[in-house]
Residue frames relative to the residue before (quaternion, step in Angstrom):
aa qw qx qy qz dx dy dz
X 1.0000 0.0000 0.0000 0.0000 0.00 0.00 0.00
X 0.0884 0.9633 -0.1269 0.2192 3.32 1.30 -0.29
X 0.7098 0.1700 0.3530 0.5853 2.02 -1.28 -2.82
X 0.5266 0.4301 -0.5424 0.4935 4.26 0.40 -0.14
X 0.7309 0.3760 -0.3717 0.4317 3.83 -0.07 -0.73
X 0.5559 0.3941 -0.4814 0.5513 3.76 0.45 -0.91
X 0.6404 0.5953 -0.4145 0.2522 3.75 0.05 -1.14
X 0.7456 0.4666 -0.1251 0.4589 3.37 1.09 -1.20
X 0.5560 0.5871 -0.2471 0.5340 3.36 1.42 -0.48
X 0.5629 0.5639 -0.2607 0.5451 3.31 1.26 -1.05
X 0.6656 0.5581 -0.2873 0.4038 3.75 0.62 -1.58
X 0.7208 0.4850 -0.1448 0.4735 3.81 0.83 -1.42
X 0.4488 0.7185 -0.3332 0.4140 3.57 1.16 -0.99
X 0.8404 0.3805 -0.1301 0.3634 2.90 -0.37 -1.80
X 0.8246 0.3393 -0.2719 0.3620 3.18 0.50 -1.15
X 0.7467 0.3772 -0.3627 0.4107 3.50 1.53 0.07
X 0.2366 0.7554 -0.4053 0.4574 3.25 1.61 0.71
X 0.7787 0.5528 -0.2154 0.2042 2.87 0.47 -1.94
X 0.6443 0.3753 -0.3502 0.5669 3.79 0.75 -0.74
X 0.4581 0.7263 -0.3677 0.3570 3.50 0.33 -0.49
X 0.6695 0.3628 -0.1452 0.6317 3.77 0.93 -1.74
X 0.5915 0.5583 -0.3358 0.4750 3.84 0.82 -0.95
X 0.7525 0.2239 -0.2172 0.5801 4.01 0.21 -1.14
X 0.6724 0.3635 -0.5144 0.3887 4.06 0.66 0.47
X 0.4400 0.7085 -0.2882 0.4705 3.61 1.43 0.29
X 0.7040 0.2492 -0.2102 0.6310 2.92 0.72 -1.19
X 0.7851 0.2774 -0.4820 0.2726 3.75 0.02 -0.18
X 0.0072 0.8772 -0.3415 0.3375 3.46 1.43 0.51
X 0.8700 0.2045 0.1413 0.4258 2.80 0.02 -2.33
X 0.4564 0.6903 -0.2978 0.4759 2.89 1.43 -0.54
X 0.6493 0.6063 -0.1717 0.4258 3.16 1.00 -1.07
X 0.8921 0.2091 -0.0926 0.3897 2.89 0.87 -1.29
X 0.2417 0.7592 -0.3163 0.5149 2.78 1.80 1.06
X 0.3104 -0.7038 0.5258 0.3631 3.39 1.39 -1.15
X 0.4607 0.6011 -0.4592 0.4642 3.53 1.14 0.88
X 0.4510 -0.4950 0.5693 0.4770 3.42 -1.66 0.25
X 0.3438 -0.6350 0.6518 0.2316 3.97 0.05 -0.73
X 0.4428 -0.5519 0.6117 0.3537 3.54 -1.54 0.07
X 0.7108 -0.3858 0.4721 0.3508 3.23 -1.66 0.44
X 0.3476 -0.6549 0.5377 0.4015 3.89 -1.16 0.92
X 0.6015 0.4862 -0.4944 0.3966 4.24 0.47 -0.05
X 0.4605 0.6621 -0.5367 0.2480 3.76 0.82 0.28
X 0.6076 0.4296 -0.4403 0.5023 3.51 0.57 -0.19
X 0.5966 0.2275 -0.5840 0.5012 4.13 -0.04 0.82
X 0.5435 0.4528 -0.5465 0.4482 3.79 0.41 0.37
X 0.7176 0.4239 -0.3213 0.4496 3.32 0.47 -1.16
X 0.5780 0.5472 -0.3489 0.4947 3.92 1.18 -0.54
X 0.5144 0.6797 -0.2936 0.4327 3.64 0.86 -0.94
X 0.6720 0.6197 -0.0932 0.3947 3.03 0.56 -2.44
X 0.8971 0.2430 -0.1521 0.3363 3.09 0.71 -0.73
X 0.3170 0.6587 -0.4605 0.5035 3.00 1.42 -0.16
X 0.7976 0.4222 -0.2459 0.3537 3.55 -0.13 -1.40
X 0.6654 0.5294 -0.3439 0.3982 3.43 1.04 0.09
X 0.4796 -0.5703 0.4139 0.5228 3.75 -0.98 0.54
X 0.4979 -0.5047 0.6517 0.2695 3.07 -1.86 0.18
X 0.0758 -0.8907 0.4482 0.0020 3.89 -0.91 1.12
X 0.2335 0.8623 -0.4284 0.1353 3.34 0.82 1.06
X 0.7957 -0.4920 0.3195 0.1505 3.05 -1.56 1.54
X 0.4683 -0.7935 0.3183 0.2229 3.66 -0.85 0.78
X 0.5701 0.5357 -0.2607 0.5658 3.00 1.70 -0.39
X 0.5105 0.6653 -0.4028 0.3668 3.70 1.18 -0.14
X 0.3618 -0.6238 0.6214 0.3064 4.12 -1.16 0.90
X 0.7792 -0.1634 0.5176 0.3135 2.83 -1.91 -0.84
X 0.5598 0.6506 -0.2570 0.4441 3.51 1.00 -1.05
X 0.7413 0.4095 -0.1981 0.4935 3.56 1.09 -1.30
X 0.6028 0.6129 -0.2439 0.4489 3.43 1.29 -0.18
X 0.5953 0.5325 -0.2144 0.5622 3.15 1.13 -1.11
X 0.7724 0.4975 -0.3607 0.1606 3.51 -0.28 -1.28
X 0.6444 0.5141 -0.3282 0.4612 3.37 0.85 -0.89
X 0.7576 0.2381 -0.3780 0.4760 3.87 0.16 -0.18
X 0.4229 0.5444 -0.4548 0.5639 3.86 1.26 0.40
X 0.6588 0.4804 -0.3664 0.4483 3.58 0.38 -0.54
X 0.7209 0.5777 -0.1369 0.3575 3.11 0.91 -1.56
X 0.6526 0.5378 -0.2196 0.4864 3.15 1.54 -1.02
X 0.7874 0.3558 -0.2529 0.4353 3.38 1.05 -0.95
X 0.6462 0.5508 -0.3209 0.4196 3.23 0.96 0.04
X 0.5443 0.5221 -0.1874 0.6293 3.16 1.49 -0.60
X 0.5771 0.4026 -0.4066 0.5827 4.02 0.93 -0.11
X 0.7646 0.4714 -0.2822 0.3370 3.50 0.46 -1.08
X 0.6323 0.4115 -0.3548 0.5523 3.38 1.11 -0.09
X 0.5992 0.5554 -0.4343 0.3794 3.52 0.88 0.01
X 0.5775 0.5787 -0.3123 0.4837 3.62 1.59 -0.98
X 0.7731 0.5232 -0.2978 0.1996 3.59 1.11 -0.93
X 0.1996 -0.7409 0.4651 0.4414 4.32 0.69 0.61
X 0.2855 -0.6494 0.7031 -0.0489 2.84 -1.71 1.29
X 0.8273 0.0368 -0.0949 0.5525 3.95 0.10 -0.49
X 0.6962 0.1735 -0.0175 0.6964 4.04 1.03 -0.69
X 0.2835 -0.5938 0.7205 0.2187 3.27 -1.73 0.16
X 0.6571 0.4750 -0.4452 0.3800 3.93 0.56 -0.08
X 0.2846 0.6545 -0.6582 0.2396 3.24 0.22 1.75
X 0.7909 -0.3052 0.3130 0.4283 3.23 -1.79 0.01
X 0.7337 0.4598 -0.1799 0.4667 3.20 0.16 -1.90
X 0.4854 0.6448 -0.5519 0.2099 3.58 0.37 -0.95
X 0.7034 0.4471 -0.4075 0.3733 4.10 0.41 -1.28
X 0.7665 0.5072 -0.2548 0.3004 3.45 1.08 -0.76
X 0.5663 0.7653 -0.1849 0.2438 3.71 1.73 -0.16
X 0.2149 -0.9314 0.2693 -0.1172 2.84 0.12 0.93
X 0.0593 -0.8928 0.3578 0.2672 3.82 0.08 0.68
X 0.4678 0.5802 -0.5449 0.3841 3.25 1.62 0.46
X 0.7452 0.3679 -0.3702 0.4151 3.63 1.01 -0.81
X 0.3371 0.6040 -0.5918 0.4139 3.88 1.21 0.44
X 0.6799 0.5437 -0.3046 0.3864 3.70 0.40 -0.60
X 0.4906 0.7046 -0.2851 0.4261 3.14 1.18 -1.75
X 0.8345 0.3451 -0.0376 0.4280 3.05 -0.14 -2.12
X 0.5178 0.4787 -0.4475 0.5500 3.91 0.75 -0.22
X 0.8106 0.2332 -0.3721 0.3874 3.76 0.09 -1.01
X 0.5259 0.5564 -0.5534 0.3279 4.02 0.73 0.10
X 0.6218 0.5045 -0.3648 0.4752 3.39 0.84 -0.67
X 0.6114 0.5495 -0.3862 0.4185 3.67 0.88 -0.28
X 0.5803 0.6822 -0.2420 0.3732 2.84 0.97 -1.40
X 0.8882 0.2936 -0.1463 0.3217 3.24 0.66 -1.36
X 0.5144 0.6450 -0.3414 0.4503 2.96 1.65 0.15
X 0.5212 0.5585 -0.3654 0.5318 3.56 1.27 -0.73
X 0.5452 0.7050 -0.2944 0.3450 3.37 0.78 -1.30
X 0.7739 0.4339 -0.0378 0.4598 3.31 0.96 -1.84
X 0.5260 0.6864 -0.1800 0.4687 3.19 1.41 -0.65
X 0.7743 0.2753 -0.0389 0.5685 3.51 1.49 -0.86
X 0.7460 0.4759 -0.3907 0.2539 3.21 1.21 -0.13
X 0.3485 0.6954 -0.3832 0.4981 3.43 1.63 0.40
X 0.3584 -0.8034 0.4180 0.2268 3.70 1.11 -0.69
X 0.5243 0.6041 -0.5190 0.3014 3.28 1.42 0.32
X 0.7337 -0.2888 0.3706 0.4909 3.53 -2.04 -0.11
X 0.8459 0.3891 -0.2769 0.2375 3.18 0.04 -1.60
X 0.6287 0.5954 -0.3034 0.3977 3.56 1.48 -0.91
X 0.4729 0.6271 -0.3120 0.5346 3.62 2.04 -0.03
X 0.6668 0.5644 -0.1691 0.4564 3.29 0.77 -1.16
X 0.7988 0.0574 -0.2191 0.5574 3.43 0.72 -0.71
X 0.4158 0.5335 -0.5888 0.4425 3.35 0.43 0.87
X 0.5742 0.5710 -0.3251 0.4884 3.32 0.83 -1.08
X 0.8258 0.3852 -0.1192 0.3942 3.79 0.05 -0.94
X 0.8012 0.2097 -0.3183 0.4613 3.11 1.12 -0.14
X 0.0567 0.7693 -0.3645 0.5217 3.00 1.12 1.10
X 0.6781 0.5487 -0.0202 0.4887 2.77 -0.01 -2.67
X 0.7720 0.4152 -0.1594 0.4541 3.90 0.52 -1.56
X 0.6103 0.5683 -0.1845 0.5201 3.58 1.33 -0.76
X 0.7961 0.3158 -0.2388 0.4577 3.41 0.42 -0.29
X 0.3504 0.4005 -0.5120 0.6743 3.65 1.48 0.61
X 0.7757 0.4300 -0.3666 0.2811 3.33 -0.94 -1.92
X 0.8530 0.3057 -0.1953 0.3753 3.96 0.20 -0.67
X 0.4987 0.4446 -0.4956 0.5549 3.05 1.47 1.12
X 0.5420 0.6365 -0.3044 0.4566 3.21 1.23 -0.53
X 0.5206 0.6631 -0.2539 0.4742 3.19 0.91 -1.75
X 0.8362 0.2132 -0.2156 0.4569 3.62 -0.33 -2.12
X 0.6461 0.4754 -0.4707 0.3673 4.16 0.32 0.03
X 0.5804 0.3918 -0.4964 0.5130 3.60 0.96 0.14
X 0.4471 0.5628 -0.5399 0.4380 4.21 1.25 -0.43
X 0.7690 0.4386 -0.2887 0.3645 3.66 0.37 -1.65
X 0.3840 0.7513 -0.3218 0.4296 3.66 1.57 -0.76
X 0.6377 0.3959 -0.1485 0.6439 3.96 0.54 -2.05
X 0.7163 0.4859 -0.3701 0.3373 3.63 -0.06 -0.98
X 0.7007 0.2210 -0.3768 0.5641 3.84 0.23 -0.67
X 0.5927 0.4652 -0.5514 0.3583 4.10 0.02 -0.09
X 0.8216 0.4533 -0.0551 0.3413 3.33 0.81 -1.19
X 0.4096 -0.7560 0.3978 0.3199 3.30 1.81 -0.83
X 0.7909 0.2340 -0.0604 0.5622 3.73 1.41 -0.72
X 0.4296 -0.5843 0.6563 0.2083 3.81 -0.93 0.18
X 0.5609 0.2326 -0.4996 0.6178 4.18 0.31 -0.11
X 0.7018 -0.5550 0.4465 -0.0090 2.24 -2.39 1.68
X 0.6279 0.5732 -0.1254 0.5113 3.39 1.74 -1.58
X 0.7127 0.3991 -0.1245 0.5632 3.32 1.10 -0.35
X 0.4691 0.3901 -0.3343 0.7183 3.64 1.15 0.27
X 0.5763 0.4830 -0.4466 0.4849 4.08 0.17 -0.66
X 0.6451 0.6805 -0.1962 0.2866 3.48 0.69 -1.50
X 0.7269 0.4197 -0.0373 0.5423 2.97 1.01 -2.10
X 0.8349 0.1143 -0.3855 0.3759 3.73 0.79 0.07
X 0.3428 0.7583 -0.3593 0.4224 3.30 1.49 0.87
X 0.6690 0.5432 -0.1313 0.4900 2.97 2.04 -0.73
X 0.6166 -0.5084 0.3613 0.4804 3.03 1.43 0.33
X 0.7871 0.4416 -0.3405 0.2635 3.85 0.47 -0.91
X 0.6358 0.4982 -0.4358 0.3971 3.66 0.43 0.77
X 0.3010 -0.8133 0.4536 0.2054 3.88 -0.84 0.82
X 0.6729 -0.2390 0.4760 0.5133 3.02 -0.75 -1.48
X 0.0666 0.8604 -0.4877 0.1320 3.50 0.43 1.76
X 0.0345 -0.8081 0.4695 0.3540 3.88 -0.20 0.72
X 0.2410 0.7382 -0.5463 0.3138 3.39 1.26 0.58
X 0.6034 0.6119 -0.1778 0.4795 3.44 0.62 -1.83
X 0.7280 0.3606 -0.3432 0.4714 3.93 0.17 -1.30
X 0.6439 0.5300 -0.4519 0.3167 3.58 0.82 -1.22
X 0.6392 0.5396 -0.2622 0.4812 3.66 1.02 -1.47
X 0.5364 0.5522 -0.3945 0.5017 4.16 1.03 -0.71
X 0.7291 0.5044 -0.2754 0.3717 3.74 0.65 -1.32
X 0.6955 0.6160 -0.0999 0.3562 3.09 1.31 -1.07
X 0.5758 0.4402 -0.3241 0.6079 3.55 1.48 -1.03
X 0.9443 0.0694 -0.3036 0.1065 3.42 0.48 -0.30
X 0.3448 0.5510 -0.7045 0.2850 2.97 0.84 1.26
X 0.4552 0.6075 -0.5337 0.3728 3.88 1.11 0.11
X 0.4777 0.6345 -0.3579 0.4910 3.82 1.11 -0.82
X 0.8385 0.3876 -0.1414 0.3561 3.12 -0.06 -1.28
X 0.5110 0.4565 -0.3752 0.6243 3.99 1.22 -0.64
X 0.7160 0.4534 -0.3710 0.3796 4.23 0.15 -1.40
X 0.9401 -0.0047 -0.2543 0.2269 3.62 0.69 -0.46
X 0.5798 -0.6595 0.2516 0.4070 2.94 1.47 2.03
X 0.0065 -0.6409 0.7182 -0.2709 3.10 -0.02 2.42
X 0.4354 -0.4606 0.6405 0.4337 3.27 -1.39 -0.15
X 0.4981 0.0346 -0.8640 -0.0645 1.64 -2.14 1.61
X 0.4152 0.7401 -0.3000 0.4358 3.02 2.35 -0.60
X 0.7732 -0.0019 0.2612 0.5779 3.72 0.44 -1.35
X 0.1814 -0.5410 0.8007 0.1824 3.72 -1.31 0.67
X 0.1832 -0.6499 0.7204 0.1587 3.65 -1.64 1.26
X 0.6824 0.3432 -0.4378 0.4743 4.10 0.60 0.25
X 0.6690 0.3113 -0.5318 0.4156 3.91 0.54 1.52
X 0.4197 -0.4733 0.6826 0.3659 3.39 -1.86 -0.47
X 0.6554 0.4324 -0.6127 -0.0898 3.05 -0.23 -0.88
X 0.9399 -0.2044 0.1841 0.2024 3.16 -2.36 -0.20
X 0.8778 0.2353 0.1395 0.3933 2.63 0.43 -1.75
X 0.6948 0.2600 -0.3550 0.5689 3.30 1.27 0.28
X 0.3902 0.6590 -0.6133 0.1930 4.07 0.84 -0.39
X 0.0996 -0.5044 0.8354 0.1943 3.66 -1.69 -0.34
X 0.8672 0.1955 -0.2022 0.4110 4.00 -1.05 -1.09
X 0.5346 0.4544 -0.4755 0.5308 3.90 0.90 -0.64
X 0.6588 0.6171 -0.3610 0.2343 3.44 0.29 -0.68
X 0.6776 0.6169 -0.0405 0.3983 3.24 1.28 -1.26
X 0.7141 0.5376 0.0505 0.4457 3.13 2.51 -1.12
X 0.4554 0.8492 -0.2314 0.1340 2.37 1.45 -0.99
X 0.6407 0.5546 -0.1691 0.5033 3.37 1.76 -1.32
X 0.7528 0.4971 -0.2966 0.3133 3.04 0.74 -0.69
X 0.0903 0.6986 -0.7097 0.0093 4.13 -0.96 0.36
X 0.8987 0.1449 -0.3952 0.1232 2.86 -2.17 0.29
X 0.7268 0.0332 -0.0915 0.6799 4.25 0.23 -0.65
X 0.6358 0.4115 -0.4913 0.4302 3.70 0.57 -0.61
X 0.4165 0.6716 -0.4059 0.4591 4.16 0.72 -0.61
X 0.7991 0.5148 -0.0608 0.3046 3.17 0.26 -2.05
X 0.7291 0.2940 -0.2033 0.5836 3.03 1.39 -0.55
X 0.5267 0.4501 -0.5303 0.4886 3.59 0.57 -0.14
X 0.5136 0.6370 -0.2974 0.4918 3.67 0.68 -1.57
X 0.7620 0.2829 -0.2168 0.5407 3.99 -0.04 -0.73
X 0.7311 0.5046 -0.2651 0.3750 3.61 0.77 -0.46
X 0.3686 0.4810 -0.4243 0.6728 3.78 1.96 -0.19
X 0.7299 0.5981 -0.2957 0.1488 3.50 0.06 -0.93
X 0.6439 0.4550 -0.1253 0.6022 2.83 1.85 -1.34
X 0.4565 0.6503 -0.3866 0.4683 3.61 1.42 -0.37
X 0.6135 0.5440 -0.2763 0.5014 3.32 0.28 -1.32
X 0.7819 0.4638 -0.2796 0.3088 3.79 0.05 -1.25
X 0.7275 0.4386 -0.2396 0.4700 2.91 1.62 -1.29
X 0.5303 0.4741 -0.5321 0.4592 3.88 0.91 -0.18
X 0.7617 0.4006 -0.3810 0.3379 3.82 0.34 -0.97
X 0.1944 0.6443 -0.4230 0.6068 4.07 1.90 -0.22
X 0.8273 0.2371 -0.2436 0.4473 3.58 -0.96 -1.45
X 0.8400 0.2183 -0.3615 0.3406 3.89 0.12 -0.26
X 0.5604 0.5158 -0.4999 0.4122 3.18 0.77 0.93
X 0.4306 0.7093 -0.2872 0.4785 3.19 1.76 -1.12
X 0.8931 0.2830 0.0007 0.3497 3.38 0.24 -1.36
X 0.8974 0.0659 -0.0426 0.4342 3.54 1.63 -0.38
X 0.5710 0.3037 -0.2257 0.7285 2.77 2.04 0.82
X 0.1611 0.9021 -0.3904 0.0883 3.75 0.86 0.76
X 0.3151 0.8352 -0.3698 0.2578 3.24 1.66 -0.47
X 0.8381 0.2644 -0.1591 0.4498 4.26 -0.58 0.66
X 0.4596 0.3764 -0.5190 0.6146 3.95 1.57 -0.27
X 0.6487 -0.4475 0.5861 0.1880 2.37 -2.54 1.53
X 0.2401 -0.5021 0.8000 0.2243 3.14 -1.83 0.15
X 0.7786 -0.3331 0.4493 0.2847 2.86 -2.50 1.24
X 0.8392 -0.0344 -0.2852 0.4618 4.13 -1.12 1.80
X 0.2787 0.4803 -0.7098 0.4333 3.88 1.00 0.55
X 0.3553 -0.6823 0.6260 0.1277 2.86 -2.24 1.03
X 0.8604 -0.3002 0.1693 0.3753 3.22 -0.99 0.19
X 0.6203 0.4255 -0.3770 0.5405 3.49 1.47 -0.26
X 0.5528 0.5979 -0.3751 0.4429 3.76 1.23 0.15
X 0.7100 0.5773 -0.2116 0.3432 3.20 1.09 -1.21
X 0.6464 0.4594 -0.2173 0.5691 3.30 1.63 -0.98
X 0.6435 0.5137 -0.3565 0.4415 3.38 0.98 0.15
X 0.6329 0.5081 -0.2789 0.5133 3.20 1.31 -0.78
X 0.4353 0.7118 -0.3164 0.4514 3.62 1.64 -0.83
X 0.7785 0.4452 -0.1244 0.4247 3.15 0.36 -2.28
X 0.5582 0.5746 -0.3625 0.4762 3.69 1.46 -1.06
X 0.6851 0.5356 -0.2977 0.3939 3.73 0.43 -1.25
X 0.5936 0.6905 -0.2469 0.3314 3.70 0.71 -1.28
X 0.5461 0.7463 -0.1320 0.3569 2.53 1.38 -2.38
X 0.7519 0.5723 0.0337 0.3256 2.54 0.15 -2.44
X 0.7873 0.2085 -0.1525 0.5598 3.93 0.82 -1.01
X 0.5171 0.4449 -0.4960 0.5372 3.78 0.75 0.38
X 0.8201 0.2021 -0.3633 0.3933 3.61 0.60 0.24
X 0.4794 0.3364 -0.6679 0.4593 3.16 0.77 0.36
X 0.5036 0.6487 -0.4339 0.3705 3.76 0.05 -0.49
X 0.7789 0.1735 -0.1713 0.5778 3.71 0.62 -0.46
X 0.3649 0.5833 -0.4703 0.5526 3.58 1.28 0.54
X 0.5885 0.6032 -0.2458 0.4789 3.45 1.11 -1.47
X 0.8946 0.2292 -0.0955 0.3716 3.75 0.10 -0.95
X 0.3744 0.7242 -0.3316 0.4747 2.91 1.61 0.59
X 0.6925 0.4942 -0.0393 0.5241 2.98 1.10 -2.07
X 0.6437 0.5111 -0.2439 0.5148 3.34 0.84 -0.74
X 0.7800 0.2418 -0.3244 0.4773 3.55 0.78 -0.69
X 0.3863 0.6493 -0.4561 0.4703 4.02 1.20 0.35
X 0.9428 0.1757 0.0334 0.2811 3.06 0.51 -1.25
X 0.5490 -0.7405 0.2951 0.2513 3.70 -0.46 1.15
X 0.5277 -0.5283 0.4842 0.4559 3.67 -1.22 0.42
X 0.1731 -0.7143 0.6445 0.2108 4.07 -1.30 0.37
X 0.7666 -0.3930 0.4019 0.3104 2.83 -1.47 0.55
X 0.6152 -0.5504 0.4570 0.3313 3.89 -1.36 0.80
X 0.7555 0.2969 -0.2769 0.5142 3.60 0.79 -0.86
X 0.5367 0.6750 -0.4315 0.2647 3.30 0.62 0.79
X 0.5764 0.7339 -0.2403 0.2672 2.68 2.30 -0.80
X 0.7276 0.3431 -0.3216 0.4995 3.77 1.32 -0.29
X 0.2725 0.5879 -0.6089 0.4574 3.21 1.01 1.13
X 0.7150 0.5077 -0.3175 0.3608 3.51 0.28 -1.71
X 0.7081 0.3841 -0.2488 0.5378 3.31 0.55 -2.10
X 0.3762 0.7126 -0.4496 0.3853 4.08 0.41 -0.35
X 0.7821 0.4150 -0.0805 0.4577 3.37 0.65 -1.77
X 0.6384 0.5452 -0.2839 0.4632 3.20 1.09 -1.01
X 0.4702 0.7367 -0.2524 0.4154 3.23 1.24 -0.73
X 0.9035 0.2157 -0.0692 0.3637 3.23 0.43 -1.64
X 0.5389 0.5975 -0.4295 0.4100 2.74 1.64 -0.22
X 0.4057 0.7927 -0.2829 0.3564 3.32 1.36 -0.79
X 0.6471 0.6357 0.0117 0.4207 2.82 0.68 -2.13
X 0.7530 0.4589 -0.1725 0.4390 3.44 0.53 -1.73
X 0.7653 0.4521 -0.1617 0.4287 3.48 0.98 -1.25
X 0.2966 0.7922 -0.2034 0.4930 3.42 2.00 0.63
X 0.7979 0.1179 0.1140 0.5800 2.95 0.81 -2.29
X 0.4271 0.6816 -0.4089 0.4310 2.93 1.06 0.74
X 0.8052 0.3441 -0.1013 0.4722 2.77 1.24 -1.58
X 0.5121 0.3925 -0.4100 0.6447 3.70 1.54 0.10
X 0.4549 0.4249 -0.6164 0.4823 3.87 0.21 0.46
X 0.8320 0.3193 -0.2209 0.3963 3.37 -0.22 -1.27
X 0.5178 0.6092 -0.3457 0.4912 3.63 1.12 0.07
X 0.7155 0.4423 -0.1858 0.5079 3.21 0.95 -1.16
X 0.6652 0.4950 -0.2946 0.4751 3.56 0.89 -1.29
């Protein structure tokens, strides 16, 4: 009964977390811009906002365009539930998986690209086309940091990797940093940061995910719009989850664990979160053909911290 309540806590969390880290991002930078910025609770206004608006979709548009946005939402919003965030003694925990963390990230892609083209415009080609293009690096990358955790740890659930370096039985691995460096420039391409993607323009020629939207407004909006949001949480979730685990309860801490592991987690995503808008304001947008350079790297680094770690396994 428990792990069902943490479970449910876990379910509500994220998704009201999730604008939260989004409107403390943007006012971040704002900041360091030398702006006042909007308030970080403006995204549940801007979530709100939309709800309350009709939904306007195009005549040439299927079912497909209808569907995707609460498919997106759904899988992305499951996958951050599978990932432990303050405790590992949740329900889901036996079932989590970072091959199916992928799995479920690329259906939701899938169907957005999907949507992106079935209206028939240029732009919904274009960024369907490109992120794609961004998808088929990042989720090789993605599963060689899985196989990376897996030979240190022996297992692919997240809750059980928490365990194994909670237990004392990991050192100072530069295998681990190479695979640490990697998830997140893989983070940072999946939810079209800069250098990969600016999410506060349009323009033309460089969008990828605005690109893919463009049709869409009112609850369908809202939910894609809430689904980057929850995306974000879960990539910055998975690198703490997975390489900075220090303060989540373990399975019979009591309630004075949980709020620590709670207070630890928070902690933990308000700074990568302002790590986030730092980096972002340091550093410039690149060029489109730069993008399998980046993911390219992410790749090998990915890669490297692999055979490293079956060398030294083997040796």
């Amino acid at each position: 009964m428990t792990a069902i309540l943490w479970q449910f806590v876990q379910i509500i969390l994220v998704v009201a977390l999730a604008p939260l880290v989004t409107g403390y991002v943007r006012l971040v930078k704002a900041r360091l811009n030398g702006r006042r910025g909007a308030p970080a609770w403006q995204p549940y206004r801007d979530l709100y906002r939309l709800l309350q608006k009709e939904a306007i979709v195009a005549h040439s548009a299927s079912w497909i365009f209808r569907t995707a946005p609460y498919v997106a939402f759904a899988t992305v919003w499951l996958a951050a539930c599978i990932i432990p965030t303050f405790t590992t003694n949740m329900w889901l925990a036996p079932a989590a998986d970072l091959i199916a963390l992928v799995a479920l990230l690329a259906l939701g892609r899938f169907w957005i690209a999907l949507a992106g083209m079935d209206v028939g415009t240029a732009f919904g080609g274009l960024g369907a086309s490109r992120e794609m293009l961004i998808a088929s690096l990042a989720e090789p990358a993605m599963l060689m940091v899985s196989f990376s955790l897996s030979l240190v740890s022996g297992t692919t659930q997240p809750a059980q990797i928490v365990a194994f370096v909670l237990g004392g039985n990991v050192g100072l691995e530069v295998s681990l940093g190479l695979a640490l460096a990697a998830m997140v420039m893989v983070a940072i391409a999946e939810n079209g940061r800069v250098p990969i993607d600016n999410p506060s323009t349009h323009l033309e020629l460089t969008m990828v995910h605005e690109a893919m939207v463009l049709e869409y407004s009112g609850r369908h909006l809202a939910m894609i719009e809430a689904a980057a949001m929850v995306k974000l949480t879960l990539y910055m979730a998975l690198i703490a989850c997975l390489f900075a685990p220090w303060g989540m309860a373990q399975p019979g801490a009591g309630a004075e664990g949980v709020a620590m592991g709670m207070a630890s987690f928070l902690g933990k995503i308000m700074a990568l979160a302002t790590a986030l808008a730092v980096f972002e304001t340091a550093i410039a947008k690149m060029r489109v053909f730069r993008y399998a350079d980046f993911l390219g790297g992410a790749l090998l680094l990915g890669l490297l911290a692999t055979i490293f770690l079956y060398v030294s396994e083997a040796v």
